[in-house]
C-alpha positions as a printed NumPy array, in Angstrom:
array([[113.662,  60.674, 101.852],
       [111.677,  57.635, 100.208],
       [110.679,  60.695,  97.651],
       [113.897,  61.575,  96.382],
       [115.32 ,  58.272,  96.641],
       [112.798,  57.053,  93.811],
       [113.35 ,  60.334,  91.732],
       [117.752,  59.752,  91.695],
       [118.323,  58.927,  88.409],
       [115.833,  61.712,  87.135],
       [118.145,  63.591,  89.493],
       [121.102,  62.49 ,  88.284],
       [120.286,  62.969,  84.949],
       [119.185,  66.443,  85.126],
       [122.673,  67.087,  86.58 ],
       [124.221,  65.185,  84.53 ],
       [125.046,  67.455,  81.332],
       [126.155,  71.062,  83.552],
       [128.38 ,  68.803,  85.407],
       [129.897,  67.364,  82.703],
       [130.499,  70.871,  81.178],
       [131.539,  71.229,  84.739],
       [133.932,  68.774,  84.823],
       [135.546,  69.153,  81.195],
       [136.475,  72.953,  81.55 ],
       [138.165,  72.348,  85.547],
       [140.021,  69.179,  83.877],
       [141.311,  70.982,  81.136],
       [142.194,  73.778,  82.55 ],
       [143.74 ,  72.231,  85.888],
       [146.144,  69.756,  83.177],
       [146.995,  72.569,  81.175],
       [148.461,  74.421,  83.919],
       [150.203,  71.792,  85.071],
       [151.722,  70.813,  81.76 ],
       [155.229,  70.893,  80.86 ],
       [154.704,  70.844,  77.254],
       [151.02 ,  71.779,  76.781],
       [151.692,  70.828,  72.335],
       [152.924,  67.401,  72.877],
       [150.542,  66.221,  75.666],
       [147.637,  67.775,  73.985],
       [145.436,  64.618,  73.337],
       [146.351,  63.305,  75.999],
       [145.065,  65.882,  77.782],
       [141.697,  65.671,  75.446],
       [141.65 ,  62.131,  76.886],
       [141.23 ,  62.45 ,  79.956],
       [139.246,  65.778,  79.464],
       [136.618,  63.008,  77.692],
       [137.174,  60.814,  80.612],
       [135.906,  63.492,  83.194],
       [132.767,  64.371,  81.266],
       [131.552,  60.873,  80.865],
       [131.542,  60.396,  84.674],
       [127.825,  61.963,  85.382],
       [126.373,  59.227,  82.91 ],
       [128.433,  56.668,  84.379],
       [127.23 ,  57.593,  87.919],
       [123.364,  57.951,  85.773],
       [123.501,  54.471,  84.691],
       [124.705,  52.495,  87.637],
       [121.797,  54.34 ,  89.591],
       [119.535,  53.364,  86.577],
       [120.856,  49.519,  86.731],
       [120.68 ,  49.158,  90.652],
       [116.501,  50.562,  90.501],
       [116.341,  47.582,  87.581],
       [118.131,  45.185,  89.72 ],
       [115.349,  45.971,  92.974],
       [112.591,  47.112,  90.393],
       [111.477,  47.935,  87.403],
       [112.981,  51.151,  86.119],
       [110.234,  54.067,  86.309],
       [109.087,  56.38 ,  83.34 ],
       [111.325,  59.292,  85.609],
       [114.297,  56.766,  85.787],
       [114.445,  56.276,  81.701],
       [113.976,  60.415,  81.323],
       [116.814,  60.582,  83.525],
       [118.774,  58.057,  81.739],
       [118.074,  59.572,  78.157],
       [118.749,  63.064,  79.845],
       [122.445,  61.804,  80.81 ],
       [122.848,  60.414,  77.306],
       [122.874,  64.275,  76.514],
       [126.665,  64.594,  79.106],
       [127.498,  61.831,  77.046],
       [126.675,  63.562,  74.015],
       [129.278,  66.24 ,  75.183],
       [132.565,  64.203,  75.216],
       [132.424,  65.174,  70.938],
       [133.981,  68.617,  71.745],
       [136.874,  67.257,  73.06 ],
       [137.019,  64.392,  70.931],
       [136.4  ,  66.91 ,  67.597],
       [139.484,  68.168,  69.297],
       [141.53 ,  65.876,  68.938],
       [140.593,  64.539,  65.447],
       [141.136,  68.566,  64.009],
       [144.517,  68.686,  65.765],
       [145.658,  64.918,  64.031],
       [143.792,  66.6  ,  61.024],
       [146.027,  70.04 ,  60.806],
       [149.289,  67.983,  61.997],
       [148.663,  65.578,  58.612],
       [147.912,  69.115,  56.552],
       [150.801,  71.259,  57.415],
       [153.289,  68.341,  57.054],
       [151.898,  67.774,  53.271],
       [154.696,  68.202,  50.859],
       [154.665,  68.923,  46.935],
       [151.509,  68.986,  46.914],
       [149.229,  71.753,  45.424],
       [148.132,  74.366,  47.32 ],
       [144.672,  74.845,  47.803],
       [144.083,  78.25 ,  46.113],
       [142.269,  81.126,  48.029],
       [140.399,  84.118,  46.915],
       [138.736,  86.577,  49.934],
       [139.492,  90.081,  50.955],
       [141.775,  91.443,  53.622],
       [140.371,  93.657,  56.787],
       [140.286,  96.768,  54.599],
       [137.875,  94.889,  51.947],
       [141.069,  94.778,  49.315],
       [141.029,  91.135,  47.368],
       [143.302,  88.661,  47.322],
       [144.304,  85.43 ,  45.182],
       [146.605,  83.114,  45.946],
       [147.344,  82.162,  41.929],
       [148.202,  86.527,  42.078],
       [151.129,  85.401,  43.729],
       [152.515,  82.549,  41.293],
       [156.654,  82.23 ,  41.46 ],
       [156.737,  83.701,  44.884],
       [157.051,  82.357,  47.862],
       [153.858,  82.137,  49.851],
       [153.228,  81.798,  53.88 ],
       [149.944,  81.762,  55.182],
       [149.778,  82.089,  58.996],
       [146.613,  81.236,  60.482],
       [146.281,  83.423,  63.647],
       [143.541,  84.284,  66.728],
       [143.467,  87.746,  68.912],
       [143.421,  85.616,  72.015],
       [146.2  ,  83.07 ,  70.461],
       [149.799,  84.375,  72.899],
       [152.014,  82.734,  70.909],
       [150.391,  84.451,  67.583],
       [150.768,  87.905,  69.336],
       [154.824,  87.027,  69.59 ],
       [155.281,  85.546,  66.182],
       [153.411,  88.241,  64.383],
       [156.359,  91.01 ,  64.411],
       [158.619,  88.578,  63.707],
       [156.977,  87.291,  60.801],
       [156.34 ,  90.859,  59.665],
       [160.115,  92.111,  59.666],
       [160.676,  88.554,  57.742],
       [158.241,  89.869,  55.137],
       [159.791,  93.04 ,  55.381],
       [163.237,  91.867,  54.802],
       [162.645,  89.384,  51.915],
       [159.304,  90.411,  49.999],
       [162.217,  91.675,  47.605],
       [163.237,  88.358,  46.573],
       [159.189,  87.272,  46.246],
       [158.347,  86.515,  49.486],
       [154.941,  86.83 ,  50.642],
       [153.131,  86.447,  54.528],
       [149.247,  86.789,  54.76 ],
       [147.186,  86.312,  58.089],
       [144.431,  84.86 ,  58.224],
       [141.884,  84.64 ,  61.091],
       [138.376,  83.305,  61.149],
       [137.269,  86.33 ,  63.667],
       [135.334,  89.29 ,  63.581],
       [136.704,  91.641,  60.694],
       [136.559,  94.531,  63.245],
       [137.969,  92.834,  65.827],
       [141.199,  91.768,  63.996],
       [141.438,  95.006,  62.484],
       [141.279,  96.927,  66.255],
       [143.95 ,  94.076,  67.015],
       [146.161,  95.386,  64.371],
       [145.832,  99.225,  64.859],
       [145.769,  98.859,  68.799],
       [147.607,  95.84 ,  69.939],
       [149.951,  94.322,  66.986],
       [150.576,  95.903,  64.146],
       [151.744,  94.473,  60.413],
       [151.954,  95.241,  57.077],
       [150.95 ,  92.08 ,  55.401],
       [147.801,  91.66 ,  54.703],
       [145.412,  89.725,  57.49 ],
       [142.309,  88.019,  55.371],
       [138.989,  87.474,  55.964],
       [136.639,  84.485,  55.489],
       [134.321,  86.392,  53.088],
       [135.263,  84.861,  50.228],
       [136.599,  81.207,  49.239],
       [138.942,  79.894,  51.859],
       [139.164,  76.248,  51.5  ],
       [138.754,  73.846,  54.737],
       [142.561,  73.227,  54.984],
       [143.291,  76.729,  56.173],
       [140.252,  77.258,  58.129],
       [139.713,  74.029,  59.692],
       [142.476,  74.93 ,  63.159],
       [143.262,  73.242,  66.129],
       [146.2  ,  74.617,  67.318],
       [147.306,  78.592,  66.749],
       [149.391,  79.687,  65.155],
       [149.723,  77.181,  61.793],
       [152.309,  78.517,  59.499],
       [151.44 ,  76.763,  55.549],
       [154.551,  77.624,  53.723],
       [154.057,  77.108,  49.645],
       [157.115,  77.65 ,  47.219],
       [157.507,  79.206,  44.098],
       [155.389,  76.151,  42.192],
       [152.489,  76.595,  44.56 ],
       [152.806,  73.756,  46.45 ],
       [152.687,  73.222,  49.895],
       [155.845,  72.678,  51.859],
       [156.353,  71.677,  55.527],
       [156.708,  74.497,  57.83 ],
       [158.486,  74.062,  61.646],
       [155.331,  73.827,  64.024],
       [153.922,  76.346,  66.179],
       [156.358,  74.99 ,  69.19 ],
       [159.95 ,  75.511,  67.142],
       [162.234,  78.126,  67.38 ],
       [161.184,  80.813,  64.852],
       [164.458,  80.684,  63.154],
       [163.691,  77.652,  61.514],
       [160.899,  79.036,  60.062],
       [163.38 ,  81.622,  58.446],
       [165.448,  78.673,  57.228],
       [162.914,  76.998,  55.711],
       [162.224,  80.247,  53.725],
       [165.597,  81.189,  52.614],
       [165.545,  77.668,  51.323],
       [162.517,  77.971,  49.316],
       [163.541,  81.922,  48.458],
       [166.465,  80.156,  46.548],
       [164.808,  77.626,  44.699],
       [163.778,  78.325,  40.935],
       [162.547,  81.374,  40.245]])
């Protein structure tokens, strides 16, 4: 008993960084669940997520400072310590998190101002430029296979696209997965006929860079950015806001 009492904070530490993972993912998930608005609570939730992950090197260290208090911390006792440091280390994911989401909520409500211009190719290996698609109206919805709420927007947006591409209205997808998975997606699960891009060619940061699926950038017939309703809105705004830019200068 002696034994493993002077080997606890090399214990501790060893534990500490699986139990943090630990303790992050059962947090998470557990407040997610139980969320009434899972959008607007989200950092909070990231928080405490944080919180949770920091508590093996918390419980590391006050081991660590009662052995200084009766002794002099062993060689086993500072591995343990800098071992914990490495749970600590952890807490970035979910605070990367939360700095992407503030970062895509301060991108999609930009307004008049130029929009980043793209070049890549679609599933099918077909290019596409933004600055092909000058006077039109442009949305760019930034999707995932496993994103729910992408899977129901995606046939709405399509019979949008479907309805006004006539008046110069123009939807691309675009997804940072596997080309073959997103194109199995389309042909088995949801079908459109816009285009879905690829990363293979230049995609700047602002579109790529997602914290929260699906982002709708709308940009109007100047090619500039305009802000869209969020992910959480009724899907008729997002029409609105279209019809509004549809009518603006040609």
């Amino acid at each position: 008993m002696a034994t493993v009492s002077s080997y606890r904070v090399l214990i501790a530490g060893i534990l500490s960084p699986p139990a943090a993972a630990f303790f992050g993912m059962r947090v998470y998930r557990n407040l997610t669940r139980a969320s009434a608005d899972p959008d607007k609570d989200f950092l909070f939730r990231l928080s405490l997520t944080a919180l949770a992950m920091a508590v093996p090197f918390i419980v590391t260290l006050a081991l660590a400072i009662g052995d200084r208090r009766r002794h002099a911390l062993t060689t086993s006792g500072r591995i343990g310590l800098v071992l914990a440091l490495v749970s600590l280390a952890l807490t970035w994911f979910p605070i990367r998190g939360a700095i992407e989401r503030a970062r895509q909520t301060r991108n999609l409500a930009l307004r008049g101002v130029t929009a980043p211009p793209f070049d890549t190719v679609d599933v099918f290996g077909k290019q596409h430029r933004l600055e092909d698609h000058a006077g039109q109206v442009v949305l760019v919805n930034v999707w995932a296979t496993w994103c729910s709420p992408c899977k129901k927007e995606m046939p709405k947006l399509d019979r949008l696209y479907q309805d006004r591409k006539g008046e110069g209205f123009m939807v691309f997808g675009l997804s940072t997965e596997d080309v073959e998975e997103q194109r199995r997606f389309n042909q088995e699960q949801v079908s459109v006929s816009y285009p879905l891009l690829t990363m293979a060619g230049k995609v700047p940061d602002m579109y790529r860079n997602t914290a929260q699926y699906p982002a709708n950038f709308l940009i109007d017939r100047a090619g500039r950015l305009q802000p869209a309703p969020g992910a959480g809105e009724p899907f008729e705004k997002l029409e609105a806001a279209v019809s509004s830019l549809l009518k603006g200068a040609r």
